[in-house]
Structures are given as C-alpha cells and as structure tokens.
C-alpha positions as CSV (number, residue, x, y, z in Angstrom):
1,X,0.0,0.0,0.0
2,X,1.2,3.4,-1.1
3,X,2.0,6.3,1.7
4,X,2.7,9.7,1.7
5,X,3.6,11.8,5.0
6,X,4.9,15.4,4.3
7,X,6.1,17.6,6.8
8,X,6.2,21.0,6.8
9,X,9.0,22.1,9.2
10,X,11.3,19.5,9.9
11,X,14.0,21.5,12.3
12,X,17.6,20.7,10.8
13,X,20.4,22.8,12.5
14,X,19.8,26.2,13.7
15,X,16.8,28.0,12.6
16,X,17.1,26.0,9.9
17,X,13.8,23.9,9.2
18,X,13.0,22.4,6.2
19,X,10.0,20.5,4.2
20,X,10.0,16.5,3.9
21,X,8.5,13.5,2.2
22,X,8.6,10.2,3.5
23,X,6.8,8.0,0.8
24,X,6.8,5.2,-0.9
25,X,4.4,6.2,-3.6
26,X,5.8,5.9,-7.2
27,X,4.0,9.1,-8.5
28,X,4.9,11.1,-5.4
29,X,8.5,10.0,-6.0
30,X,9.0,11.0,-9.7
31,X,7.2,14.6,-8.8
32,X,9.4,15.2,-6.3
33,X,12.5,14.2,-8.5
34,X,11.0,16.2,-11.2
35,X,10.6,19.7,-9.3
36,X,14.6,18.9,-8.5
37,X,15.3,18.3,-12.6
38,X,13.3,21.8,-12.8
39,X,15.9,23.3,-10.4
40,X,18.9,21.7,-11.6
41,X,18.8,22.8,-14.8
42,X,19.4,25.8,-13.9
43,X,22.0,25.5,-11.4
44,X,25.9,25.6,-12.7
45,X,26.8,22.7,-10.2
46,X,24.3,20.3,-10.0
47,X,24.9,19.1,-6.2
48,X,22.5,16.6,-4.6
49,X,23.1,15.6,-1.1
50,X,22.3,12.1,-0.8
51,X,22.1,9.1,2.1
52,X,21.0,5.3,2.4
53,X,19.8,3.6,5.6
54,X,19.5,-0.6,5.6
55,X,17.7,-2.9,6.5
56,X,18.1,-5.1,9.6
57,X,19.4,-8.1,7.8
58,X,22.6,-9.2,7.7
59,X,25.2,-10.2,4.9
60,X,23.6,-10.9,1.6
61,X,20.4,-10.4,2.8
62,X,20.9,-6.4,3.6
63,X,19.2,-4.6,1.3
64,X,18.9,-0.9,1.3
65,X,15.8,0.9,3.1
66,X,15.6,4.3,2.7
67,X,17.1,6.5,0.4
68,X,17.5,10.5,1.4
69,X,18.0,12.9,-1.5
70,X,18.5,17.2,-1.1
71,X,19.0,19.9,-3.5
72,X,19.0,22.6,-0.9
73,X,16.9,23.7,1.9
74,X,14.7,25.8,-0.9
75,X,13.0,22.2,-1.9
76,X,11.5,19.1,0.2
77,X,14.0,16.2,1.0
78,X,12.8,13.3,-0.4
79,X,13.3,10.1,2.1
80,X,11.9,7.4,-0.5
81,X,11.1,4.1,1.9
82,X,12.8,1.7,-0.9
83,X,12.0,-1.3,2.1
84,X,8.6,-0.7,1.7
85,X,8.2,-0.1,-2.5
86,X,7.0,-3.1,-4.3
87,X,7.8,-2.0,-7.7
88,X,10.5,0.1,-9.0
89,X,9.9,4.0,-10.1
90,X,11.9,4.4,-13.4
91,X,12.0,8.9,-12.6
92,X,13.9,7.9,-9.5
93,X,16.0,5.1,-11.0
94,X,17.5,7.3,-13.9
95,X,17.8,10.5,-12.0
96,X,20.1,8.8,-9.7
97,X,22.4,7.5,-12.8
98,X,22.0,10.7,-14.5
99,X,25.8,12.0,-15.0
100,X,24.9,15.5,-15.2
101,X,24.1,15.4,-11.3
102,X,26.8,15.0,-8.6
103,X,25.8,13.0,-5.8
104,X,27.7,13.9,-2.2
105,X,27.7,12.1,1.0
106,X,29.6,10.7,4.0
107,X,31.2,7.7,3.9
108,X,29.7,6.4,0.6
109,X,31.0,3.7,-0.6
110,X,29.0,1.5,1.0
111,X,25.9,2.8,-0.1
112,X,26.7,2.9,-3.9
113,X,27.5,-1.2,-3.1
114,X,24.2,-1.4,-1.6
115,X,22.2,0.2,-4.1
116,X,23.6,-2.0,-6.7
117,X,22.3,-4.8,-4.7
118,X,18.9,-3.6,-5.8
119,X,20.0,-2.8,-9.6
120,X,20.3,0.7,-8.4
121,X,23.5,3.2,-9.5
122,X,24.8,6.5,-9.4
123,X,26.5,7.5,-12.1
124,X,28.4,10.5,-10.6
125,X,28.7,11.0,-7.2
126,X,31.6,12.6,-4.4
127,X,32.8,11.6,-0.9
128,X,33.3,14.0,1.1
129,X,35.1,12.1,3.8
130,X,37.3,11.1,0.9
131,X,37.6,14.3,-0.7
132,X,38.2,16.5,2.7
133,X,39.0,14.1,4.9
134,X,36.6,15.5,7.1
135,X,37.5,13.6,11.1
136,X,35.0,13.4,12.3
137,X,32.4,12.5,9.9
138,X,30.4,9.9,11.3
139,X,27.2,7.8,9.3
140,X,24.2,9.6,11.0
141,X,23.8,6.4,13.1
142,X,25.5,6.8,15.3
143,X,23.6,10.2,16.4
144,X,20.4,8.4,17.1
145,X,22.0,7.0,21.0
146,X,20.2,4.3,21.3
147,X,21.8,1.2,19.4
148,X,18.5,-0.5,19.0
149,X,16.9,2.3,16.8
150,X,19.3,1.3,14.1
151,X,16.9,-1.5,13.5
152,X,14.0,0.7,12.6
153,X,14.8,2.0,9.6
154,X,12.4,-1.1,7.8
155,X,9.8,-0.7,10.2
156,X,6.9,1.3,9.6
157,X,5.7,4.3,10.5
158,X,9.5,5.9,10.6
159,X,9.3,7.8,13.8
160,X,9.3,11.7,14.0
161,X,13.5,11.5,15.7
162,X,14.0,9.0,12.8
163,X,12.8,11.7,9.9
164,X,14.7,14.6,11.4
165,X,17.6,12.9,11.3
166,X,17.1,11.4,8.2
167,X,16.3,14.4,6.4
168,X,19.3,16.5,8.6
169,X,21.7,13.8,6.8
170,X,20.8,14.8,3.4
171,X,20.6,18.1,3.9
172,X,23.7,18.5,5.5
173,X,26.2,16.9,3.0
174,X,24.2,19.0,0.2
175,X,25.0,22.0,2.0
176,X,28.8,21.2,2.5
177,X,29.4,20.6,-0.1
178,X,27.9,23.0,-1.9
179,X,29.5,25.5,0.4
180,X,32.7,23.6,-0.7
181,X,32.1,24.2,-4.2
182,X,31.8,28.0,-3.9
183,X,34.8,27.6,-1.6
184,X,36.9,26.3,-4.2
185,X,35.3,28.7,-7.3
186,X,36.6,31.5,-5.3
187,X,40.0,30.2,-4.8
188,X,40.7,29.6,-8.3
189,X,39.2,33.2,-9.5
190,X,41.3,34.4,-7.4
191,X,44.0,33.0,-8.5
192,X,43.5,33.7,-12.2
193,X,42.9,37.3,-11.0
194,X,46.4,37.0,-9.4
195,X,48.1,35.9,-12.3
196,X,46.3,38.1,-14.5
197,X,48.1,41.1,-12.2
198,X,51.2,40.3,-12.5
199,X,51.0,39.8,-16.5
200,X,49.5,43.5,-16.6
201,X,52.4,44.8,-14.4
202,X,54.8,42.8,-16.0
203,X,53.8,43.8,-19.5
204,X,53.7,47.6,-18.0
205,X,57.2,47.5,-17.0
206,X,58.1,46.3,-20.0
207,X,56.8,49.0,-22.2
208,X,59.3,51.4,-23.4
209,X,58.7,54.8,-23.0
C-alpha cells in the first residue's frame, strides 16, 4: 500500500527547518524528483546531497531501506522508503544514474554497493570524507543514541526522531558541499585574477617609453 507523510518544518540545524516527504508512492517519487530536474537545470553545479539507511538483515540479505536525496533547503527532502516499494519508479531510478548530477555524501562507498544490490546506480557521485578528509564524519547512526533504533529503519511508521535525522543527513552533505564548491570557485578566481596582475604589471614595465 502506497504512503505519503509530508512535513512542513522539519527543524535541521539552527533555525534552519526544512520540508519532507517520507513516501513510498511511485507518482509522489518522480514529482518530487522532477521539481529537483526543474531546479537543476538551472544550477551551474548540479549538487545533490544524498544518504542510504539498511535494512536489519545481515550479509547478503541487507538490502537498502531508505534513500535520502537534497538539493537545498529551498525544496523538500525526499526520504523514499525503498524497504517498503514493491515496484520500481523508473524517474527515481535514472535520476540517480543521470551524470549531469553529482551525488555527495559521507562515507559512501557503501551505499553505492548497496544500491547496486537492488539494480540501483549512481553515475556521478563525491565523498566528502574522501575528498576533505573530514574527522569526524560519522554515518548519522550513530547520532540516534540508542543502538537499538538502528533496527528501525524497515519498520513502519518511521518515527518523527527518525525523519529529522534522516532528512538533517541529506541536507547537511548538500549544503557542505555546496558551500565547498563556492569555496573552491573562489580560490581559483582568485588565483586567475592574481596571475592576470602580474602579467599587466609585468607587461607595463616592459613598455618602453
């Protein structure tokens, strides 16, 4: 059975509060994906923030459970309940391998593996533990205190402590690494601007008079 549970003002960080879906729904999947196409398109880096929680099982029988997905605190995060989908939703599916997009997260190589235990992949996609070496990234776990709540993430409904943090996980390596991005633009105009100073006064002192 298909659900649909938005939230208006999921507090984040801050005063930072942002809209959610938690759904399983097909149609309310590939509408959500498609307002984020809508954006992207006209964004120069296409950053999504991105997240995967398991199920319960263990070994071969883990499969993933939810999948979090943020383009910025403008738009709802999407926490599509994979664990609870019985078919798959093709808008979803290709957005994720769509190269034009670049997928960030902590610690994510064992997410990619566990999508592709589902036929799931994505295409282009950063670490930012990798990248940044950031030391005390941590999967967003290990926030929750109590060990047994890392069971729930199968289990339905998805309590209210489970979608903030769920959606705060998204959201967060979205927004550093976006703020990483600018980060780095600056750095390297400002370096070109540099260089491009020192050619002027070079060529000045160079002209003869």
């Amino acid at each position: 059975m298909g659900f649909t549970r938005e939230f208006k003002e999921v507090q984040v960080h801050g005063n930072t509060k942002l809209q959610v879906i938690h759904t399983n729904d097909l149609h309310k999947a590939a509408t959500t994906i498609e307002q984020y196409e809508r954006h992207l398109q006209f964004e120069r880096h296409k950053i999504v923030g991105v997240d995967v929680k398991y199920t319960n099982d263990h070994g071969e029988d883990q499969k993933p459970s939810l999948v979090q997905l943020s383009v910025g605190k403008d738009h709802p995060v999407l926490l599509f309940q994979l664990s609870a989908s019985d078919k798959n939703c093709t808008k979803f599916d290709n957005f994720l391998a769509d190269p034009r997009y670049t997928f960030v997260g902590f610690s994510i190589d064992g997410d990619i593996e566990m999508l592709g235990h589902v036929g799931l992949e994505i295409a282009h996609f950063f670490d930012i533990q990798k990248e940044w070496r950031v030391p005390t990234a941590t999967k967003p776990l290990d926030s929750l205190g109590d060990t047994s709540e890392h069971q729930r993430w199968a289990r339905m409904p998805l309590s209210m402590r489970h979608i903030e943090y769920a959606a705060k996980d998204a959201y967060a390596a979205y927004e550093i690494w976006s703020r990483l991005t600018i980060i780095q633009v600056g750095l390297c105009l400002a370096k070109l601007d540099k260089e491009q100073t020192r050619k002027r006064a070079r060529s000045c002192g160079d002209y003869d008079y």
